[in-house]
MARKEDREN-47436 format. One line per field, with one value per residue (C-alpha): residue number from 1; residue in one letter; chain; x, y negated, z. Coordinates in Angstrom, 1 decimal. Each point is the difference from the previous one (the first is absolute). Example, Ala and Ser with C-alpha at 12.3 -4.5 7.8 and 13.67 -1.06 7.14 Angstrom:
% residues 2
num: 1;2
residu: A;S
chaine: A;A
east: 12.3;1.4
north: 4.5;-3.4
up: 7.8;-0.7
% end
This chain:
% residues 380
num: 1;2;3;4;5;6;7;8;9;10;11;12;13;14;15;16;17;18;19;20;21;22;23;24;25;26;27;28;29;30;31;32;33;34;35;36;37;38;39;40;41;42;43;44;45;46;47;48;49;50;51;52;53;54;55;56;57;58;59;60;61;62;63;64;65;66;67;68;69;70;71;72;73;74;75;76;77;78;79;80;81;82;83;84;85;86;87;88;89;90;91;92;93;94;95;96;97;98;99;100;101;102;103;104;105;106;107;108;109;110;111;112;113;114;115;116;117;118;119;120;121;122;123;124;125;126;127;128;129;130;131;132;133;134;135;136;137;138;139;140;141;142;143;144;145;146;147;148;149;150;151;152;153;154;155;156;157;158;159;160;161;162;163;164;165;166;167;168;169;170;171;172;173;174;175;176;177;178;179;180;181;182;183;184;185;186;187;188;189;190;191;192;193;194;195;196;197;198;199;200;201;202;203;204;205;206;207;208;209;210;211;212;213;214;215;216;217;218;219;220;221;222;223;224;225;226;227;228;229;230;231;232;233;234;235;236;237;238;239;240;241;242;243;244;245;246;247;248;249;250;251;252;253;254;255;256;257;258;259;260;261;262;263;264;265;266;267;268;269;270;271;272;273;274;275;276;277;278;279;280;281;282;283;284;285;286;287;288;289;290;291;292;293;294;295;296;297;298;299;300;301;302;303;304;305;306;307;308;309;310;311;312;313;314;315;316;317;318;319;320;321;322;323;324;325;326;327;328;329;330;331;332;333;334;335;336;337;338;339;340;341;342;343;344;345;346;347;348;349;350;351;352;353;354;355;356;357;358;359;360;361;362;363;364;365;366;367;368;369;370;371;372;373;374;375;376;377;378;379;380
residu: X;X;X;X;X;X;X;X;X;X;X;X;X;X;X;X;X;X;X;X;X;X;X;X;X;X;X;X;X;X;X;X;X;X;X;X;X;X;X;X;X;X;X;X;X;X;X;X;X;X;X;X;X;X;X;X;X;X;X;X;X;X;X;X;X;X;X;X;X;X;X;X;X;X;X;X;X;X;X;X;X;X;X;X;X;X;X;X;X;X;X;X;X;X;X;X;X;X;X;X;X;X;X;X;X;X;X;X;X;X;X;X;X;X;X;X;X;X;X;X;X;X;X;X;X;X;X;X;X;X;X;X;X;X;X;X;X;X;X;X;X;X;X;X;X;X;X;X;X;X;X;X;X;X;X;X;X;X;X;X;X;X;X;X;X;X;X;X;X;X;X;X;X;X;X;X;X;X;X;X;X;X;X;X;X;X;X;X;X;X;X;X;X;X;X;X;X;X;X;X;X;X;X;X;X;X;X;X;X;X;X;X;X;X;X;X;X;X;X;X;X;X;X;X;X;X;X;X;X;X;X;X;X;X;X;X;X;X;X;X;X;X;X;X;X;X;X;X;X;X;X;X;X;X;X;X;X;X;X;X;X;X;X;X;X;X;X;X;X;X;X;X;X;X;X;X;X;X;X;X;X;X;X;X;X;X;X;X;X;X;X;X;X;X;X;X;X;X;X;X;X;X;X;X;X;X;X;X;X;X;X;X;X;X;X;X;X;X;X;X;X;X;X;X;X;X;X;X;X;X;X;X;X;X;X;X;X;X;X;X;X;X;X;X;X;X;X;X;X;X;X;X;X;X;X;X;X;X;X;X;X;X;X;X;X;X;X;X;X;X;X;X;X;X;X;X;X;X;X;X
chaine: A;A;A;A;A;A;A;A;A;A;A;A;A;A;A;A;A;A;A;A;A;A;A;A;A;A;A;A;A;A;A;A;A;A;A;A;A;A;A;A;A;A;A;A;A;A;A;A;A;A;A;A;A;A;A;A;A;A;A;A;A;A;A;A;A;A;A;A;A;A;A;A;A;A;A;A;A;A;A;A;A;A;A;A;A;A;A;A;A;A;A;A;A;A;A;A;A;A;A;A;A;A;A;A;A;A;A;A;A;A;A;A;A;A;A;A;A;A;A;A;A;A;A;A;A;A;A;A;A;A;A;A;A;A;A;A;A;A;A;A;A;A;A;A;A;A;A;A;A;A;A;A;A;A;A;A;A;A;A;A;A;A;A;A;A;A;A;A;A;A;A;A;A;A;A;A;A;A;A;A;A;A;A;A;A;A;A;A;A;A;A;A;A;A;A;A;A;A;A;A;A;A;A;A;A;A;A;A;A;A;A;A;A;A;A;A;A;A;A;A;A;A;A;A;A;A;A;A;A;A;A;A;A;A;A;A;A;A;A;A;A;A;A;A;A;A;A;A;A;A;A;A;A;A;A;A;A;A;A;A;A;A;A;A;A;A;A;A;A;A;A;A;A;A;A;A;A;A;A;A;A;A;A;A;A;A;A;A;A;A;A;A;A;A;A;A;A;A;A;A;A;A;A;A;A;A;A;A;A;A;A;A;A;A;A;A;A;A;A;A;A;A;A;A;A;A;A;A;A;A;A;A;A;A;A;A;A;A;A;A;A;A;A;A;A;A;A;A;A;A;A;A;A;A;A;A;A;A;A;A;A;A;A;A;A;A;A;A;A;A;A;A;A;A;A;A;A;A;A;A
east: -10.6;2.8;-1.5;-3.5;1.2;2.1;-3.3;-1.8;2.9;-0.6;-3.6;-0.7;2.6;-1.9;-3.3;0.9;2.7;-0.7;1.5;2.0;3.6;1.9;-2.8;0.8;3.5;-0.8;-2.6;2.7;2.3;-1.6;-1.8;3.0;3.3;-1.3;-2.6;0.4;4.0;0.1;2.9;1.9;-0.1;3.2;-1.4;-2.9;1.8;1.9;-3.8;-1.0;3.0;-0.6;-3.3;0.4;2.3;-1.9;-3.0;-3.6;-2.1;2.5;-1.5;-1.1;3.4;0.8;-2.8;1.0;3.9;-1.4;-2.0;3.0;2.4;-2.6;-1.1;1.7;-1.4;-3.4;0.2;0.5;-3.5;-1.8;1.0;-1.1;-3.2;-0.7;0.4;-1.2;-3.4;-1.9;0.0;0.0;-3.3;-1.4;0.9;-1.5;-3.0;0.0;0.7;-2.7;-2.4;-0.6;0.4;-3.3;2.1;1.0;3.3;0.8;-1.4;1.4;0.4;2.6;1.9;0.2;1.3;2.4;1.6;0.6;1.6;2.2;0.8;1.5;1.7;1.7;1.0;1.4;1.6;1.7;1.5;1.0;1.8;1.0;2.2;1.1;1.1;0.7;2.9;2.2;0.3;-0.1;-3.2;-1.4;0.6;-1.3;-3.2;-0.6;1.0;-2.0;-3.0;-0.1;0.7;-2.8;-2.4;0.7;0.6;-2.0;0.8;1.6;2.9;0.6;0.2;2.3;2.5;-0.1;0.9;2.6;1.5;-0.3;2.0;2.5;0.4;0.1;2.2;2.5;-0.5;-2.0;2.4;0.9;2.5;0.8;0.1;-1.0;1.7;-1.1;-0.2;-4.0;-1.4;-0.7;-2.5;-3.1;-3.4;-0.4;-2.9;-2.5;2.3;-0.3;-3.6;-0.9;2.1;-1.7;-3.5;0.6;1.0;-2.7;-2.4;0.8;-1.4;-3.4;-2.5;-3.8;-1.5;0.9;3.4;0.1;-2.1;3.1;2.3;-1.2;-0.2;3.5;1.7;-1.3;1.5;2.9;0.8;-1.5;2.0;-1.6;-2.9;-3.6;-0.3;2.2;-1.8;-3.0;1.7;2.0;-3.5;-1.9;2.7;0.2;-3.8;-1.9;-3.3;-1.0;-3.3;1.5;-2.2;0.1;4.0;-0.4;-3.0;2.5;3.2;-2.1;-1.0;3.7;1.1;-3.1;0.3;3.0;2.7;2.4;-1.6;1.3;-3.0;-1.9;1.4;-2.6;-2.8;1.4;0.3;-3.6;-0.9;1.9;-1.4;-3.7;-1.4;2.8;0.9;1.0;2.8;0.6;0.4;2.1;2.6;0.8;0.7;2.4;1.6;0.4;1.7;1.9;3.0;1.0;0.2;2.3;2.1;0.0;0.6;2.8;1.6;-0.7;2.9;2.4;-0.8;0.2;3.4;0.9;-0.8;3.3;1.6;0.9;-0.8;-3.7;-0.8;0.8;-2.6;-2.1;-0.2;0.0;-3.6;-1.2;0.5;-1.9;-2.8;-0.8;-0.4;-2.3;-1.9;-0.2;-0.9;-2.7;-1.3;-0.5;-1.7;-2.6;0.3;-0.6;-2.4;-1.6;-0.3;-0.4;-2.5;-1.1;2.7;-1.4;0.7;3.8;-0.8;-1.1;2.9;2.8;-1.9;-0.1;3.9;0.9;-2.1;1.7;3.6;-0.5;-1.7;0.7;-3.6;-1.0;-0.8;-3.2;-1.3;1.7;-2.1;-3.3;0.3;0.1;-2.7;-2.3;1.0;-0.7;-3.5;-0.7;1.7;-2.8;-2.9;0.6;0.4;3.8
north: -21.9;2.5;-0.3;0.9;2.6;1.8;-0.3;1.6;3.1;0.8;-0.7;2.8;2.2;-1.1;1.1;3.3;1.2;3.0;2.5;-1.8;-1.3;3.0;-0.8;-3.6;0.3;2.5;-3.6;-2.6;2.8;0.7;-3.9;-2.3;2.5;2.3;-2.2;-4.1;0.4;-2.6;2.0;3.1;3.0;-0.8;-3.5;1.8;2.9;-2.6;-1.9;3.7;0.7;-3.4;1.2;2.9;-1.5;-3.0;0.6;-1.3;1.0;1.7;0.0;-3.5;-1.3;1.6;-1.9;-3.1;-0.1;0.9;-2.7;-2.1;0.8;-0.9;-3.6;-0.9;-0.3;-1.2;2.9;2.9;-1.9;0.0;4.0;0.6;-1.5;1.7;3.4;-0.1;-2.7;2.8;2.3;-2.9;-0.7;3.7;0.3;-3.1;0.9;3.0;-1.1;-3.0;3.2;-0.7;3.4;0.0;-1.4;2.6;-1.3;3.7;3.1;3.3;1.1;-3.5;1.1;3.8;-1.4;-2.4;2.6;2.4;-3.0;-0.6;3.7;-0.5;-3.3;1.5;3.0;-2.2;-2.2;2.6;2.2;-4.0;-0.4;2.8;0.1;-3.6;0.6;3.9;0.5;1.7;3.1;-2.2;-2.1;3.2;1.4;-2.8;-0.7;4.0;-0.1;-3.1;1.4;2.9;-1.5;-2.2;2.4;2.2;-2.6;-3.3;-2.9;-3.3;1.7;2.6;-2.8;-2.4;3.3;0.5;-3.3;-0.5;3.1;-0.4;-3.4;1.3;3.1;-2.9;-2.4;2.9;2.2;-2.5;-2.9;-0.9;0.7;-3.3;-2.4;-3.8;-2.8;-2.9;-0.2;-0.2;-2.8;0.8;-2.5;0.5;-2.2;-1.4;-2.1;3.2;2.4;-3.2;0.2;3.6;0.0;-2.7;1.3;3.2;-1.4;-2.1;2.9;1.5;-3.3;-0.6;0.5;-0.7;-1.5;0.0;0.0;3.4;1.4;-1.4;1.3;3.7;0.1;-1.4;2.4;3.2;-1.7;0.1;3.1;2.2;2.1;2.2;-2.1;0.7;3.2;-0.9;-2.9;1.5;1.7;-3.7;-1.7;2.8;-1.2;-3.7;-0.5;1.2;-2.3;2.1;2.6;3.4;0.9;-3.9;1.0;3.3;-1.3;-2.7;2.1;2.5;-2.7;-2.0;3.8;0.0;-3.3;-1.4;-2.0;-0.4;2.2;-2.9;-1.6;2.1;-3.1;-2.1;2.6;-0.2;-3.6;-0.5;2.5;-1.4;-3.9;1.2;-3.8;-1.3;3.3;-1.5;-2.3;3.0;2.3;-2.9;-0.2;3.7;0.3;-3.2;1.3;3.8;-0.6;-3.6;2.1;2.8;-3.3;-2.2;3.0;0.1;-3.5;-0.1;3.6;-0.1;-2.2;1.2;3.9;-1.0;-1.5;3.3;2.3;-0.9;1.7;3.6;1.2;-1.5;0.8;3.8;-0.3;-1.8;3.0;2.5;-1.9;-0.1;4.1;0.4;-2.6;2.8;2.3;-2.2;0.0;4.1;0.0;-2.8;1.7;3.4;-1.7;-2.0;-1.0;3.4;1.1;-3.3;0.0;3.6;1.0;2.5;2.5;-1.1;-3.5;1.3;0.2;-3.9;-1.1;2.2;-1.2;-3.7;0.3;1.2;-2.4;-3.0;1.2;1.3;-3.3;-2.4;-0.3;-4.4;0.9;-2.0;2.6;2.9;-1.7;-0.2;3.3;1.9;-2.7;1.4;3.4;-0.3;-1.1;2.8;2.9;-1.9;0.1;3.4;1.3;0.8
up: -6.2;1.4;3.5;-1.9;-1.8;3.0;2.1;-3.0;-0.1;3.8;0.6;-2.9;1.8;3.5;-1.5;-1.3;1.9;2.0;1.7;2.7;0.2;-2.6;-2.6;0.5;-1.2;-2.7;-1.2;0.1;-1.3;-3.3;0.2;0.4;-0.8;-2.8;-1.6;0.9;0.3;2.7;1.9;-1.2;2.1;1.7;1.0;1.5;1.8;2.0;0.5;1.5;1.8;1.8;1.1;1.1;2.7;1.5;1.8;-1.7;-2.8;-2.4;-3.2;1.0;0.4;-3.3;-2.0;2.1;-1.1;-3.7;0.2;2.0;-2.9;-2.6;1.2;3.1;3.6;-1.8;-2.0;3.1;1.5;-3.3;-0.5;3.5;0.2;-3.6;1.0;3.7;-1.0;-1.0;2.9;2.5;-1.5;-0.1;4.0;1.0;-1.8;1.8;3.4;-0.1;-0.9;-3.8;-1.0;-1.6;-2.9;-2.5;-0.5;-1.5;-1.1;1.2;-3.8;-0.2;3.0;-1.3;-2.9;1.2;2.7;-3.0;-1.7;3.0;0.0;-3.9;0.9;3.0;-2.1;-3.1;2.4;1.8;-3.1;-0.9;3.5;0.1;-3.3;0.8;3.9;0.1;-2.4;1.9;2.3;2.9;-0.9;-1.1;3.4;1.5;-1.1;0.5;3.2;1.0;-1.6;2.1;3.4;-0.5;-1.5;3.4;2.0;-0.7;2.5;0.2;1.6;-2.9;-2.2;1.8;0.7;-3.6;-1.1;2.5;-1.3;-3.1;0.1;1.8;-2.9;-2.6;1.4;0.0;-2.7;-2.3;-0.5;-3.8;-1.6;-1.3;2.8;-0.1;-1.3;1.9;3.9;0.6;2.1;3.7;0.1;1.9;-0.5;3.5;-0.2;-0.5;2.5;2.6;-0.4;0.6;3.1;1.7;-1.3;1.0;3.5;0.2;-0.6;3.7;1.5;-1.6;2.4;-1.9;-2.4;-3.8;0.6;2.2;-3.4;-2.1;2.6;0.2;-3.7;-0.7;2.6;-2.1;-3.0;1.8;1.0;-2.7;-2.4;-2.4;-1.6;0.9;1.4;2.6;1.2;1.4;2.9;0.9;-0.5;2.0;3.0;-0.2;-0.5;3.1;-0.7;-3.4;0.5;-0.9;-2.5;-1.9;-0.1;-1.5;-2.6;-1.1;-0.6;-1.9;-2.2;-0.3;-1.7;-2.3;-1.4;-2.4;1.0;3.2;2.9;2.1;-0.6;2.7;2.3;-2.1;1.1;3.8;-0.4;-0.9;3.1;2.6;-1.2;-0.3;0.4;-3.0;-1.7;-3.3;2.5;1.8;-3.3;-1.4;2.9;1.0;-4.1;0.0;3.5;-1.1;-3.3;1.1;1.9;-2.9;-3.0;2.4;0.4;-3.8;-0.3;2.3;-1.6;-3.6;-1.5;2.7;-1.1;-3.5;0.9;2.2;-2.8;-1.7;3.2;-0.4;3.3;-0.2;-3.9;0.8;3.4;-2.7;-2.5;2.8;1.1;-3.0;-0.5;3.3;-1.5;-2.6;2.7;2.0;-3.6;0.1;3.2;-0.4;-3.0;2.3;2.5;-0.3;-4.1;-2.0;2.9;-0.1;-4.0;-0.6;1.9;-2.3;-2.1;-3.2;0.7;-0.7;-3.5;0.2;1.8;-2.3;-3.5;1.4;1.2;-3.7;-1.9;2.3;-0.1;-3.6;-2.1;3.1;0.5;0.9;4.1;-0.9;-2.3;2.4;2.6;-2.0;-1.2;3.3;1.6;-2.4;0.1;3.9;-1.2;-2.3;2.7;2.5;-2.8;-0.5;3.7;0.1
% end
C-alpha cells in the first residue's frame, strides 16, 4: 500500500506538473514539505543541494531521493516511474504519429502554465524565507539571478555554483559545530556501475546498445536539467531529421513532467520499426546515470552535511537555487503563463488564495484547468 500510494503522490504531480524543472520543485515543495510532511525543509534543501551538483535530470533526482527516503530503493523506482509515466506516454504517442488524440486542450494547458506560474511564485517566496536569511544568501540568490537572466548557459550556472560553494564553505559555516565525526563512507556498488557504463558507452558500435549508449552519455554529462540537454542531444545524435528534433523538443516543454523525456520522443525516432523498444531504452539510459549518482551520494552527503565546511557550501547552493527560481520565473515561466497582462490578475489572486487558505493543489489545479477553459470559450 505505501509503494501504491507514493506512485499515486507522483503520478498526480507527473500529470500536472508544468512549467519545467523550477516548477517541479516549487510541486514537491508545497506537495511533500508544506502539505504531506514527509521531509522538513532542511531535509529537502540538502536533497536540492545534491542535485544541483551531479549531472542528470535535477528535479528528477530530487523526486527520486524523496521517493528513496520514503520507501527505500523500491520506493526511488516507484516515485520515478510515477512522475515521468505520463509524459513517456504523451511522447511516444506523439512520435508513433498519434497526435490525432486530443490528449489536451489548449484552454487545459493555458490553465495549467498559469498554475505553474503561482506554484513557482509560492515556492519561491517559500525558499526564499527558508534559504535567504542572511545578507549573504540574500546576495546570493540576487546575484545568481541576474547572471543567469543576462547570461543564460550551462557555463553561467556551473561558475555560479562553484562560487557560490566556495563563499559558503567560508563565510557560511555554523556556528555550533558537530559532535560526531560523519562517516566517509561512499556507496560503491552504484559509483562502480556508472563508471564502467559510462566507459562502456565509447565502445558501442550498432544496434540497441549504441541507442542505450548515446542516450546514457547525455545523461552523463548534463548539468542544468532539461533545457540543457537539447544542445548535448543535438551533438551526440547525428541520425535525427532536423525538423523531427525541433517538433519534439517543442512538445517535451509543452507537456508536464521531466523535459528529459524528449529522449522517449528521440528514442521512438531513431527505432522507427520498434519505437515503443526504442522510446523505452533511450528513457531508461538518459535517466539511469543521474539516480546511480544519487544512489552512490545520498547517505554519504547526508553524512557530510554534519561537516562545517560542506553545510555552509550547502546553504550557499541553496541561496543560488532561489535565484535559479527568479531567473526561471523571468524566462520562460511568467512569459509562458502570462501571455496576456490580465492573466497577472489570475496568477496574483490564485498565489493569495493558495498561500492565504492553503488551497488542496487538487482544487488549485481544477480551478485554473477550468478557468483555462472559460479564458478559451470566451476568446482571451
Amino acid at each position: 500500500m505505501k509503494l501504491l500510494s507514493l506512485f499515486y503522490q507522483f503520478f498526480l504531480l507527473g500529470c500536472t506538473s508544468f512549467g519545467g524543472p523550477a516548477a517541479h520543485l516549487g510541486y514537491f515543495q508545497r506537495h511533500f514539505v508544506d502539505n504531506k510532511k514527509w521531509l522538513n525543509q532542511q531535509q529537502y534543501g540538502q536533497l536540492i543541494s545534491l542535485s544541483q551538483l551531479l549531472p542528470g535530470p535535477g528535479s528528477s533526482q530530487v523526486g527520486f531521493a524523496i521517493g528513496l527516503e520514503r520507501a527505500g530503493l523500491a520506493g526511488a523506482v516507484t516515485a520515478f516511474i510515477g512522475f515521468t509515466l505520463p509524459s513517456v506516454l504523451i511522447m511516444m504517442l506523439l512520435a508513433i504519429g498519434a497526435t490525432q488524440l486530443q490528449w489536451a486542450t489548449q484552454g487545459v494547458i493555458t490553465g495549467l502554465k498559469l498554475f505553474a506560474v503561482v506554484i513557482v511564485c509560492d515556492a519561491l517566496l517559500t525558499m526564499a524565507k527558508s534559504f535567504c536569511n542572511s545578507h549573504i544568501t540574500k546576495l546570493l540568490a540576487l546575484l545568481s539571478a541576474i547572471a543567469l537572466i543576462f547570461a543564460p548557459s550551462l557555463y553561467t550556472q556551473l561558475i555560479i555554483l562553484g562560487v557560490a560553494g566556495i563563499v559558503g564553505m567560508v563565510f557560511l559555516q555554523p556556528f555550533e559545530q558537530a559532535s560526531t565525526k560523519p562517516s566517509s563512507s561512499l556507496s560503491l556498488g552504484p559509483l562502480i556501475i556508472f563508471v564502467v557504463l559510462f566507459a562502456m558507452s565509447f565502445v558501442a558500435t550498432s544496434g540497441l546498445w549504441l541507442l542505450a549508449a548515446q542516450f546514457y552519455q547525455a545523461g552523463s554529462l548534463v548539468f542544468g536539467g532539461g533545457h540543457v540537454v537539447l544542445p548535448l542531444l543535438d551533438t551526440i545524435l547525428i541520425d535525427v531529421d532536423a525538423d523531427a528534433f525541433l517538433s519534439g523538443y517543442a512538445a517535451a516543454q509543452a507537456i508536464p513532467g521531466p523535459m528529459f523525456t524528449f529522449a522517449t520522443y528521440l528514442g521512438a525516432v531513431l527505432l522507427p520499426q520498434s519505437p515503443i523498444i526504442g522510446a523505452l531504452i533511450a528513457t531508461a539510459a538518459i535517466f539511469l546515470p543521474g539516480f546511480l549518482l544519487v544512489l552512490a551520494f545520498y547517505k554519504h552527503w547526508s553524512a557530510l552535511m554534519a561537516n562545517p565546511l560542506i553545510s555552509g557550501m550547502s546553504r550557499a547552493i541553496n541561496a543560488t537555487v532561489v535565484g535559479f527560481i527568479v531567473a526561471a520565473l523571468y524566462n520562460p515561466i511568467i512569459p509562458a503563463g502570462l501571455s496576456h497582462w490580465w492573466y497577472v490578475v489570475f496568477a496574483a489572486l490564485g498565489l493569495w488564495v493558495l498561500r492565504q487558505y492553503k488551497t488542496p493543489i487538487l482544487a488549485m489545479i481544477a480551478a485554473y484547468i477550468a478557468l483555462g477553459l472559460l479564458l478559451l470559450q470566451f476568446g482571451f
